[in-house]
N, C-alpha and C positions, 0 to 999 in steps of 0.2 A: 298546703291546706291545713285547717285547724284538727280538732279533734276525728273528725270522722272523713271518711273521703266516699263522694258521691261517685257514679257510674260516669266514666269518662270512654267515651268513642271517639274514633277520630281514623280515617281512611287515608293511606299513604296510595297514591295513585303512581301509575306505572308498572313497570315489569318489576319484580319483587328477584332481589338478588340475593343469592344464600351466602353466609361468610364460608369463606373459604379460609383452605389450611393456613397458619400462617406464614412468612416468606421470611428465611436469613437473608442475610448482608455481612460479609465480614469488613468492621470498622478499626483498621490497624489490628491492637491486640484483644479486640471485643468482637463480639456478635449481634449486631439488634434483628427485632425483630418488628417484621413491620408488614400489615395487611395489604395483599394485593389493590390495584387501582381501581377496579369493580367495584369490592368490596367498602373499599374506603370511600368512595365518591356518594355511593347509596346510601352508607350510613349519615352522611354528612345531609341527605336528602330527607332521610328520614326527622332529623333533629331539624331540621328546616320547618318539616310539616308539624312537627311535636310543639315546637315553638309557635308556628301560625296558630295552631286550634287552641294551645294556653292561654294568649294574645286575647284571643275572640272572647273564650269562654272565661276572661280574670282566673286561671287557676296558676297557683303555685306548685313549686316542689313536694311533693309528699313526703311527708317526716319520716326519718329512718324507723321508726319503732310501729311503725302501721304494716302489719304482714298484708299481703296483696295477691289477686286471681288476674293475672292474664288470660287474654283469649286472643288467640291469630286466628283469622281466616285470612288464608292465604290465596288468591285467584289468580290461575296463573292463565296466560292464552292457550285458546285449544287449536291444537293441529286440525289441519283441514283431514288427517286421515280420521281422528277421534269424531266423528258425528255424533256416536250414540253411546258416547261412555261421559261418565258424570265427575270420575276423579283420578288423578296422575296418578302413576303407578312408578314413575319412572323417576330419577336423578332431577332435581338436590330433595334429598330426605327433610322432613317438614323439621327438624332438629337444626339444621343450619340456616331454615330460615327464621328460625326461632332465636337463637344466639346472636344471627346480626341487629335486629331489632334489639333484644335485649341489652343488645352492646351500647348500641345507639341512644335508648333513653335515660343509662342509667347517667346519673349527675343533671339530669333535665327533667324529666317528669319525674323520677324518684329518687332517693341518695345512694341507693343500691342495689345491683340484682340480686341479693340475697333474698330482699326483702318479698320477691314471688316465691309463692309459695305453693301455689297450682299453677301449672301454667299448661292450657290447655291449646294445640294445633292444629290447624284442617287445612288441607289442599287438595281446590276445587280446579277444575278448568271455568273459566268465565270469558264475556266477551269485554269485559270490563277490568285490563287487570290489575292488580294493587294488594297491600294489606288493609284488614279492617283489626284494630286495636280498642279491644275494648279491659280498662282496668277497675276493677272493682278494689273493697278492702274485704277481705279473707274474716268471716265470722264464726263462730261457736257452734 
């Protein structure tokens, strides 16, 4: 995008997977390091969806020098025991489903996660479940 970057939305549908810790491998005299299969596959799902809504909407990469406000709302399925309760209390902490997204866009929608600089999380239960990603740019 040019100078200014407009409110971008864009809903990653499905069950929303939180990254998780990441996994060794010893390689002869090395060690890599390499994200579980979960992990890996959702992210790759996400930049799937990040790519479709660019696509649609003509937008570019965001310049590394534009600081930026994320916002996740995270909707996860509600248990048939939760009827009358409005938000998860329980496992994965909305920080790991923060990080796998962030993982996921950075080099596609912007050049770097540095460049968030709010980054604001919510997890709901809904019937509907998915992230809703909406990025703005970070003002005075």
């Amino acid at each position: 995008m040019s100078d200014s970057v407009k409110k971008i939305e864009f809903f990653i549908p499905g069950k929303p997977v939180a990254q998780s810790r990441p996994r060794f491998a010893r390689r002869g005299a090395f060690v890599a390091t390499y994200d579980a299969a979960p992990a890996k596959d959702y992210k790759s799902w996400v930049k799937s969806c990040a790519l479709d809504h660019m696509e649609k909407a003509s937008i570019t990469m965001i310049s590394r020098d534009i600081p930026l406000i994320m916002t996740l709302v995270v909707d996860v399925e509600r248990p048939k025991t939760k009827k009358n309760v409005a938000f998860p209390t329980t496992k994965p902490d909305c920080d790991n489903f923060a990080k796998g997204v962030m993982d996921a866009l950075e080099s596609i929608l912007y050049q770097a996660d540095q460049q968030i600089v709010r980054l604001v999380v919510s997890k709901h239960y809904s019937d509907r479940p998915g992230v809703t990603v909406t990025i703005s740019e970070a003002k005075c």
